[in-house]
C-alpha positions as CSV (number, residue, x, y, z in Angstrom):
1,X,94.9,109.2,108.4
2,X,98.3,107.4,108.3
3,X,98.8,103.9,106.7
4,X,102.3,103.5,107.1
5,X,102.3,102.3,110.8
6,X,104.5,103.6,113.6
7,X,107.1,101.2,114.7
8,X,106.2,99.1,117.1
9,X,102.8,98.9,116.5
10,X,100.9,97.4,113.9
11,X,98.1,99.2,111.6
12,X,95.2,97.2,113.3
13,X,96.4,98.2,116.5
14,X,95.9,102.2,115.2
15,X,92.7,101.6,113.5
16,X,91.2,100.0,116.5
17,X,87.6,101.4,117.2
18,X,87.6,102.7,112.8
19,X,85.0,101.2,110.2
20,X,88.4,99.7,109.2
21,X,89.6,98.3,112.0
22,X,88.3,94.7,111.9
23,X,89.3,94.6,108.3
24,X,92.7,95.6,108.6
25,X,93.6,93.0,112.1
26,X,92.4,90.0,109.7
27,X,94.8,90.9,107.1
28,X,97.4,91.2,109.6
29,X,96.7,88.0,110.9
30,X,96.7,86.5,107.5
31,X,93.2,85.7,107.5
32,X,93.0,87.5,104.0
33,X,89.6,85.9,102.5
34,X,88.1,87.1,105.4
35,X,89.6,90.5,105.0
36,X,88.4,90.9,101.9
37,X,85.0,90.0,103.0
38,X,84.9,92.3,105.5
39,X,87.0,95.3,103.4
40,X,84.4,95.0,100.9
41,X,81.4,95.6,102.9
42,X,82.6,98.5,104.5
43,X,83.6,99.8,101.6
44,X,79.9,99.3,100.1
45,X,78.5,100.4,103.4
46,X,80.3,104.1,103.5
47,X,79.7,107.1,101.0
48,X,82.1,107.4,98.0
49,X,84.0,110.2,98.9
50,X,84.6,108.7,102.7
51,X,88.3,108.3,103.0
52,X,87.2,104.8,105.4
53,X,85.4,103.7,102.4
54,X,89.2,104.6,99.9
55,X,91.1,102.6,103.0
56,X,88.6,99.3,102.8
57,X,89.0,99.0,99.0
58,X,92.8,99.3,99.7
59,X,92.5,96.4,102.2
60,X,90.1,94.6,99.5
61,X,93.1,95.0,96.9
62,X,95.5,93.3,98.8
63,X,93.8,90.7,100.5
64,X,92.8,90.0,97.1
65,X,96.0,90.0,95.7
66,X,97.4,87.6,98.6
67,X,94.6,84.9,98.0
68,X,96.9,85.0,94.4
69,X,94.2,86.4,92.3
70,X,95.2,88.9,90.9
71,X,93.4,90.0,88.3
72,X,90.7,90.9,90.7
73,X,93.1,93.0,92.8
74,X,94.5,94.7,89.9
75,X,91.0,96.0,89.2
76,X,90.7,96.9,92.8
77,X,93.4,98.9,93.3
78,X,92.2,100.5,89.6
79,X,89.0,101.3,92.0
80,X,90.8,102.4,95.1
81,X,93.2,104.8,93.1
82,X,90.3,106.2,92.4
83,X,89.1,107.3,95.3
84,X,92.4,107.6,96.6
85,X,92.4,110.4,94.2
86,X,89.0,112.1,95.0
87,X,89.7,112.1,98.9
88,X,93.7,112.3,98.8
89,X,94.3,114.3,96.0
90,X,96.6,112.7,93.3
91,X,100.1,114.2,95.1
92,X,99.3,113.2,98.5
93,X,101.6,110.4,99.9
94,X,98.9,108.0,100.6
95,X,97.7,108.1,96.6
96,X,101.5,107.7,95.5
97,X,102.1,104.8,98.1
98,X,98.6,103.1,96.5
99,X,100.0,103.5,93.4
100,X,103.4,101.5,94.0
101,X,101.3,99.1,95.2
102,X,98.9,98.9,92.7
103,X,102.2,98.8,90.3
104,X,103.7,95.9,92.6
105,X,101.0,93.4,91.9
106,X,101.6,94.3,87.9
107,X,104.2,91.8,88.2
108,X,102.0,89.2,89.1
109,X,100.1,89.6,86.3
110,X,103.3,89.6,83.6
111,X,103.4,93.4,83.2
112,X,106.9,94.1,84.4
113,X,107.6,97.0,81.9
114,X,104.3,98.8,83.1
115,X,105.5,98.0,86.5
116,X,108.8,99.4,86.1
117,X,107.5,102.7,84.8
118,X,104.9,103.5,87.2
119,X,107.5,102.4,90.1
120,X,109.8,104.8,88.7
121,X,107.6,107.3,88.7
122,X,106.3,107.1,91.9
123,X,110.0,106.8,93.2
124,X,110.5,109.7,91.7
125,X,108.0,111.5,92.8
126,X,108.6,110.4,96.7
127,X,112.4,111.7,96.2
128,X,111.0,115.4,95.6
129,X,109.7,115.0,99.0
130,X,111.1,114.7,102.4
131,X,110.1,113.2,105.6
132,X,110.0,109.3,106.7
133,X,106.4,108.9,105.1
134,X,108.6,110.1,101.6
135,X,111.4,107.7,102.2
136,X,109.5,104.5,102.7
137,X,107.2,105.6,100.0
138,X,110.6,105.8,98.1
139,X,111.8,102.6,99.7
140,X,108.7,100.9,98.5
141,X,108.8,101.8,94.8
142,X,112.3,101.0,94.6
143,X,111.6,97.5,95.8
144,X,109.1,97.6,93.0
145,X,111.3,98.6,90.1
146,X,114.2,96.0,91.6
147,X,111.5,92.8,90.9
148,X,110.2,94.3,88.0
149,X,114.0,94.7,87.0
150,X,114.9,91.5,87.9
151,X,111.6,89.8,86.1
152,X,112.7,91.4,82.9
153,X,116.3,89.6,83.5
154,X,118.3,93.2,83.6
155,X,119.9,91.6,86.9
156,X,122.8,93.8,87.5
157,X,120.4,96.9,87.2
158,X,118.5,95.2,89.8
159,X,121.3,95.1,92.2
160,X,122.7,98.2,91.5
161,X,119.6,99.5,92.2
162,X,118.9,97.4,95.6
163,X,122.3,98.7,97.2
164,X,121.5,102.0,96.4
165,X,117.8,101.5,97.7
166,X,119.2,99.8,100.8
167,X,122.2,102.5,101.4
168,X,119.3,104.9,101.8
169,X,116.5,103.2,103.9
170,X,118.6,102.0,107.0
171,X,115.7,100.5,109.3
172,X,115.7,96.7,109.6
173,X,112.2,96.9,108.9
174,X,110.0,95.1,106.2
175,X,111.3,97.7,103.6
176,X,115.0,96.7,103.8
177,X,113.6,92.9,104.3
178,X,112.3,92.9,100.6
179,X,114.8,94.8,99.2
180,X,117.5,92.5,100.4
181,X,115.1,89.6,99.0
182,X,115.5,92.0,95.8
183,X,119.1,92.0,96.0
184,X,119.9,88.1,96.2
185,X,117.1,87.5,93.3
186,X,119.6,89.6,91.4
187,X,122.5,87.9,92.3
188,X,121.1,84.4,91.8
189,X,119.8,85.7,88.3
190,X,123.5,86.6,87.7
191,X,125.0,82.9,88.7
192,X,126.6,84.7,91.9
193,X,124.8,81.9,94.2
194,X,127.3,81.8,97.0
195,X,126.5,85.9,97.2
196,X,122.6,85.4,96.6
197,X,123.3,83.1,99.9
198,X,125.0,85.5,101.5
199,X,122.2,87.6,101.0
200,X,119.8,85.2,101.9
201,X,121.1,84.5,105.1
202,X,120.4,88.4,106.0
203,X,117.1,88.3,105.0
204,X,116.7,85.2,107.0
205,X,117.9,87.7,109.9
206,X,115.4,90.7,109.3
207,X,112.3,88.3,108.7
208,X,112.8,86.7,112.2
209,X,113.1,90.0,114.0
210,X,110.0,91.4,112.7
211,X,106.9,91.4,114.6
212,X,104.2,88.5,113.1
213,X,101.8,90.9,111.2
214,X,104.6,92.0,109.1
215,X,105.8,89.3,108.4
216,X,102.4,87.4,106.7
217,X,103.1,89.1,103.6
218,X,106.6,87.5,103.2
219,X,105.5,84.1,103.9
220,X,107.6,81.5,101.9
221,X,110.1,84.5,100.5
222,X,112.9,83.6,102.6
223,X,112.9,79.9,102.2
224,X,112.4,80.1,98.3
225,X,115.8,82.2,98.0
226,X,117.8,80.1,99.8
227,X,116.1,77.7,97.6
228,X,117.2,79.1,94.9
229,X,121.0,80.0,95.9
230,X,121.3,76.3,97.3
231,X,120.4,74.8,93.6
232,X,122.5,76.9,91.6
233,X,125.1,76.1,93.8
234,X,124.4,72.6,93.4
235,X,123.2,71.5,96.5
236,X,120.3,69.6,95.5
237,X,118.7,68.2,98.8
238,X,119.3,71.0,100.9
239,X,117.2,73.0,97.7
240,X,114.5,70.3,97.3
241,X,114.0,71.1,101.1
242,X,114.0,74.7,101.2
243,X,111.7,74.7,98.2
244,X,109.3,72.3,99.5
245,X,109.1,74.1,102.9
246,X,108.6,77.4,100.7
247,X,105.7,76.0,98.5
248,X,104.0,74.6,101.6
249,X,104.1,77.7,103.3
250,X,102.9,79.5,100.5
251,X,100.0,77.0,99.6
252,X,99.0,77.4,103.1
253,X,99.0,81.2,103.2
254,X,98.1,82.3,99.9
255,X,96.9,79.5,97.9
256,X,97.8,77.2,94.6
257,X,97.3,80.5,92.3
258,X,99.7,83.3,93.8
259,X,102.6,83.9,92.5
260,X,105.2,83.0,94.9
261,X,103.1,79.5,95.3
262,X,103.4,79.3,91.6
263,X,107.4,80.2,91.8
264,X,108.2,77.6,94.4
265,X,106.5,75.0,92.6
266,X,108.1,75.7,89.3
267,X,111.7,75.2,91.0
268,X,110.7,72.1,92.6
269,X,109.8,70.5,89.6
270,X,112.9,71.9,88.2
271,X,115.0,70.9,91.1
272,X,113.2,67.2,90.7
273,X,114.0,67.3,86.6
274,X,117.6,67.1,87.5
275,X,117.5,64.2,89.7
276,X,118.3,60.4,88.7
C-alpha cells in the first residue's frame, strides 16, 4: 500500500473500491469532519493489525488536526504510529512519513523543539534511503524542521535549510509549495520583506497549478504570507486585505481553533493596532 500518490492522480482516486476509500475522497474534498467520521469507523470496524484499519486512524489524525484541534490529533497519530508500527514495521517508509507528520502537528501544539528533533530524525533517516518515496519523505521532514525552525525564531537556519530542501526536491508539487511557504516565513522573520514577497509570489504560482485536492490543506497559506511581507513592508491596506481574505478562508476550511486561523487573526488585529 502506497500513500504518497502518483502524480496526477489523487489518493482517493487509488483507494477507490478500499475500506478507505470514502474516507480518504472527503478529506480531499475538504470535507474533514466528515472524514473523520467516517476514518474512525472504519478504523473501529477492521481488526488491529489490518493495515486498512493503520490507514483510517491516519486519515482520522489529520482530519482531526485540520478541524484545528489538535490535541485530539496528536493523540491520534500517537494511536496510528502505533499500528503503523505493528503492520509497517518501525523502518518502513510509511511509519517514518507518519512520524513527520505526527511531528508536524507538534507545532500546533507549541512543541517546536520536540518537533525539530523528531523531523530531524526522520530526515535523517529518509536520507539513508533512496528512491522518490525516500526523497519526499525527506522533503517532508525538512518542511517540518524549517517551521519548527522558524517558530523557534532561528530564521536564517530556516532558510538555509529551505534552499537546501528545495535544491534537492525539484517537482513543483505540494512539497516544494510548503517549503517555499517555509522559506518566505524565514525571510519575513528576518525583516527581508521585499524577498519574503518575492517568495510569496512563487508560492502563489505552485498553489494555482496544483490540482484542488492538494491544495485543501494549504488553504489561506498563500494569502497570509503575502500578508505578512505586505505589512512589514508597510503597505497597510493591501495587508489588511490579504489577511482578511486569509482568515476567511481559513475560518471557512478549518475553523476558529486551527492554527493558521489563529495566525491570521493575530496579524489582523495587529495590522488594525497600527491604524489611526
Amino acid at each position: 500500500m502506497r500513500l504518497f500518490r502518483p502524480r496526477g492522480r489523487s489518493d482517493a482516486e487509488r483507494m477507490t473500491g478500499t475500506p478507505v476509500g470514502e474516507a480518504k475522497a472527503l478529506y480531499e474534498a475538504g470535507r474533514y469532519a466528515e472524514a473523520e467520521t467516517e476514518a474512525r469507523a472504519v478504523a473501529r470496524s477492521r481488526p488491529r493489525d489490518d493495515e486498512y484499519a493503520a490507514v483510517a486512524l491516519n486519515i482520522a489524525a489529520l482530519a482531526t488536526g485540520a478541524q484545528g484541534r489538535h490535541a485530539e490529533a496528536l493523540a491520534t497519530y500517537d494511536e496510528a504510529l502505533s499500528a503503523f508500527s505493528r503492520v509497517f514495521g518501525a523502518d518502513h517508509w510509511l511509519t517514518l512519513k507518519l512520524r513527520s507528520d505526527r511531528a508536524q502537528q507538534m507545532i500546533s501544539l507549541g512543541q517546536h523543539a520536540e518537533c525539530e528533533a523528531e523531523c530531524a530524525a526522520v530526515a535523517e533517516a529518509a536520507g539513508r534511503g533512496t528512491g522518490p518515496q525516500m526523497s519526499l519523505l525527506a522533503a517532508a521532514a525538512r518542511n517540518g524542521l524549517v517551521f519548527a525552525l522558524n517558530a523557534q525564531g532561528r530564521h536564517q537556519e530556516a532558510e538555509a535549510l529551505a534552499h537546501e530542501a528545495l535544491a534537492a526536491h525539484r517537482a513543483r508539487d505540494r512539497a516544494s509549495l510548503v517549503l517555499r511557504l517555509g522559506l518566505t516565513r524565514s525571510l519575513s522573520g528576518q525583516s527581508r520583506h521585499e524577498d519574503a514577497l518575492t517568495e510569496a509570489q512563487r508560492a502563489k504560482k505552485l498553489y494555482r497549478a496544483l490540482p484542488d485536492y492538494q491544495r485543501h490543506p494549504d488553504t489561506g497559506a498563500v494569502e497570509l504570507a503575502f500578508a505578512t511581507a505586505l505589512f512589514g513592508l508597510g503597505r497597510v491596506p493591501e495587508a489588511r486585505r490579504r489577511a482578511a481574505a486569509a482568515h476567511d478562508a481559513c475560518l471557512a476550511s478549518f475553523g476558529p481553533d486551527h492554527r493558521r486561523t489563529a495566525e491570521a487573526r493575530t496579524l489582523l488585529e495587529q495590522i488594525d493596532g497600527t491604524r489611526p
